[in-house]
N, C-alpha and C positions, 0 to 999 in steps of 0.2 A: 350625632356621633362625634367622641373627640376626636382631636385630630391624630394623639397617637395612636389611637384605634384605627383610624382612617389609613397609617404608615403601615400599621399590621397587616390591614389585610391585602394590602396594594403589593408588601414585599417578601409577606410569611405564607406557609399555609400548613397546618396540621405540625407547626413547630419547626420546620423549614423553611429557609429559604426556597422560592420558589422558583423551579427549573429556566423558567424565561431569562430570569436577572443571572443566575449560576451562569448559562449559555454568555449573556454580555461579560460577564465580567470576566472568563475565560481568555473573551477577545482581546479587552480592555488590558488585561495581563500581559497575553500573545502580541502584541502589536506595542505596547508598550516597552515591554521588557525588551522585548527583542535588538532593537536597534542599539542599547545597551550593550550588547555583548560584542558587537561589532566591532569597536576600538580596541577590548582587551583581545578578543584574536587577532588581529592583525598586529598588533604590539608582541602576541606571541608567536607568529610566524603561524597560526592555524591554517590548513591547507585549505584551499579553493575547492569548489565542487566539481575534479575533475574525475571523471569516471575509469578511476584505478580500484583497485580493492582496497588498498592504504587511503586514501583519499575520502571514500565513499563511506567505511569504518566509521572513523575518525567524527566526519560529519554527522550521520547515520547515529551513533551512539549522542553525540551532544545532542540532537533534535528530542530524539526519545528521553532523555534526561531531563530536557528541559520542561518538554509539556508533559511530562511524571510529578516533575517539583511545582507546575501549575496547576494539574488535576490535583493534586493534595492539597493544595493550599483551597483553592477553590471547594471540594468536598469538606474540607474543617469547616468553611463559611457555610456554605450549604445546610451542613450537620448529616451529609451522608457516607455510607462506605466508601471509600476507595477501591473498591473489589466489585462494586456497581457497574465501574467503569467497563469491564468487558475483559478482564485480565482476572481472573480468580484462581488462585492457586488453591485448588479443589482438585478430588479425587474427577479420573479423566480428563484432565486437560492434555495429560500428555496425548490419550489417545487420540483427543479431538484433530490434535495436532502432525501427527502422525498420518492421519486422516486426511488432513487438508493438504501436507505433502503430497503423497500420492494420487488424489485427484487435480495438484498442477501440474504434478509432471505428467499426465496423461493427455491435457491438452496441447500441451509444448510436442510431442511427440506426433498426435495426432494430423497436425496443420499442419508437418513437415509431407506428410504424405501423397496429399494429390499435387504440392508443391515438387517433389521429385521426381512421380510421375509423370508432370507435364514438361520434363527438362528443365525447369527453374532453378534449382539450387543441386548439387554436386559433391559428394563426400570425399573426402582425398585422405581418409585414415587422422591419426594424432596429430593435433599441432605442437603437441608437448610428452617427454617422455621420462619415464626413472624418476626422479627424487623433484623436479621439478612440477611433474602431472600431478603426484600429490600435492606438493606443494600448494600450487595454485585452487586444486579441488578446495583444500580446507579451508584457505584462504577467502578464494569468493565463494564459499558456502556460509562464512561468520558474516561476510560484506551483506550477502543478503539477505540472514537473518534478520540483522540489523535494521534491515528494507522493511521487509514485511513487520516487524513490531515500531519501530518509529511510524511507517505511514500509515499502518492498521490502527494504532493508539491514537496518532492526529486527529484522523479522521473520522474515526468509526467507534474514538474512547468516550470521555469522558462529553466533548462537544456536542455529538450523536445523542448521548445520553438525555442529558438538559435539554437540547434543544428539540428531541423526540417527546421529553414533558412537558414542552410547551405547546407543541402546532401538533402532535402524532409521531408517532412511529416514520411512516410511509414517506407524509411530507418532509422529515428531518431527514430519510435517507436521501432522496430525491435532491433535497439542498448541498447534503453534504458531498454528493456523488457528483451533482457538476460542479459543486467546488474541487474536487480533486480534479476529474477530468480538463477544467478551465486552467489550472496550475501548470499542468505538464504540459499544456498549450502555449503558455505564456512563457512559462522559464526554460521551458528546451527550444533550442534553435531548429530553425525548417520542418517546425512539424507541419502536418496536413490539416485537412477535415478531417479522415477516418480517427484518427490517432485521438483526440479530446471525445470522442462519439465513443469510442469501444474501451478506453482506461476509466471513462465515467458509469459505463456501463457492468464492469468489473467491478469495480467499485459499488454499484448497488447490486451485483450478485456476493458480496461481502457483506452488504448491509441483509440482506436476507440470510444469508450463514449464521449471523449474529444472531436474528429474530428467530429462526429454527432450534439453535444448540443453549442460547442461552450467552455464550461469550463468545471473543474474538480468538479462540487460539486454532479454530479450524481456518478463521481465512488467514491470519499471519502463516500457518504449515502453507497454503496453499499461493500466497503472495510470493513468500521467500524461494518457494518449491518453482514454481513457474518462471520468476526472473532469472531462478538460477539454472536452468535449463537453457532462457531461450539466449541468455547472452552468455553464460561461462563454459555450457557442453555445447550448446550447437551454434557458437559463437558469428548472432544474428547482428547486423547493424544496428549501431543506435543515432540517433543524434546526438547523443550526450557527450559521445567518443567522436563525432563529427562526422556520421554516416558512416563508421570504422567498426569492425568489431571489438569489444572490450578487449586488452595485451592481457596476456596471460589466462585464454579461453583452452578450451580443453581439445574440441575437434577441428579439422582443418573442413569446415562447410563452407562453402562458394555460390553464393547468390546471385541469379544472375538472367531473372526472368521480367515477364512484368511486372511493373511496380503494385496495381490492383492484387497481384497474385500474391506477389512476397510482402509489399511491404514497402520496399527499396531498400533509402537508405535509414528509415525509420522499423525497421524488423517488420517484424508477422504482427506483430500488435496496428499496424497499418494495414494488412492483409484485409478483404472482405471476407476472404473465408473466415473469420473471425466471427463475425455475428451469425452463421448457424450453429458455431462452435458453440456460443454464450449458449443461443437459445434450449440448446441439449443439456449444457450443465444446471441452468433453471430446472427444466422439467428432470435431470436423473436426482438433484438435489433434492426438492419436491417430494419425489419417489422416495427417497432415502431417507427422508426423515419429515413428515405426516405432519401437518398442523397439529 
């Protein structure tokens, strides 16, 4: 065999590149580029990752921008769609999405309730009113758009994709999921054990969303829908805010029970009732849309 032939089949296949190499060079891009951009914001005064809705934007929008302009360059080398990636603006995506809203806000809601019942946490009516309540409503509802399509795309786009051509489906969610969950480990301050175990697990109930519908626009409705519940209306601690609730939250909620119960000062996503919670959205998801 020549050896260019020997090149072919190691890096093509069926006139592709093959999803293994597309996966590294993704990275090779990611980790490359990145540190790049570091000097021109900071020359520009680009804000820090402080958990404001200006802030979070701001961020939030460059991240998704940047692995867009990586996933297309990457898909050119490739030689596949861009619209693979898990973002297809296709007839129903709105609805997907719409969809995925409302099945987050139904667990943000949910977890609040044997939490109130047990005396843990405490409603005291608006923390905000008149032109400002909106205000802030639209506000942190664009900041978490922003969320849930930057870290749905990261995570679950174009990377997901290649690297599910290489090893599976299954095993690429599984890598990508505790790469997400490992992240919010490592770059949020005092987090726990629960908090990397149930954002990872979230994350491959996202990655199933994906493998059921076809793309990502049901778990971005459902990412954005959840964050913005549990920190803008029932304004839950984060560490992000330094065990604070996000400034400019909607209702005035007061936490104030055990930490297994709420959370602390890392929200309900710390909460153990958390993992029966996941295990119901698996199986009504499941139910709701059939292999």
């Amino acid at each position: 065999m020549r050896f260019n032939d020997l090149l072919h089949r190691v890096f093509m296949h069926e006139g592709r590149l093959r999803a293994g190499w597309c996966f590294l060079l993704l990275l090779v891009l990611y980790f490359g580029a990145g540190p790049l951009l570091d000097p021109l914001l900071t020359r520009i005064h680009f804000p820090d990752r402080a958990l404001n809705w200006y802030a979070l934007s701001l961020n939030e929008a460059l991240d998704l921008a940047f692995i867009a302009a990586l996933s297309w360059i990457v898909c050119r080398i490739g030689r596949v769609r861009f619209s693979t990636c898990g973002l297809p603006l296709k007839a129903g995506a709105g609805r997907l999405f719409l969809e995925g809203v409302i099945w987050g806000i139904v667990p943000s809601i949910l977890i609040l309730i044997p939490i109130y019942f047990a005396g843990a946490c405490s409603f005291h009516g608006l923390a905000l009113h008149g032109t400002d309540l909106a205000k802030y409503a639209a506000l942190w509802a664009l900041a978490f758009l922003l969320v849930g399509l930057s870290e749905e795309f990261t995570f679950r786009g174009c990377a997901l994709t290649n690297l599910a051509g290489a090893i599976g489906f299954w095993p690429a969610a599984v890598v990508m999921s505790a790469l997400f969950g490992l992240i919010h480990f490592v770059f949020k301050q005092n987090e726990g054990w629960v908090d990397p175990i149930t954002v990872g697990l979230y994350g491959l109930f996202w990655c199933f969303t994906l493998k059921r519908t076809g793309s990502l626009w049901f778990a971005v409705g459902f990412h954005a829908a959840s964050d913005y519940f549990d920190m803008a209306v029932f304004a839950e601690p984060n560490t992000g805010a330094g065990g604070n609730p996000v400034p400019g939250h909607l209702l005035d909620v007061r936490f104030h029970g055990s930490v297994w119960l709420t959370g602390g000062p890392r929200g309900t996503e710390a909460s153990l009732l958390v993992f029966p919670i996941l295990a119901c959205l698996f199986y009504l998801f499941h139910k709701r849309y059939p292999k």
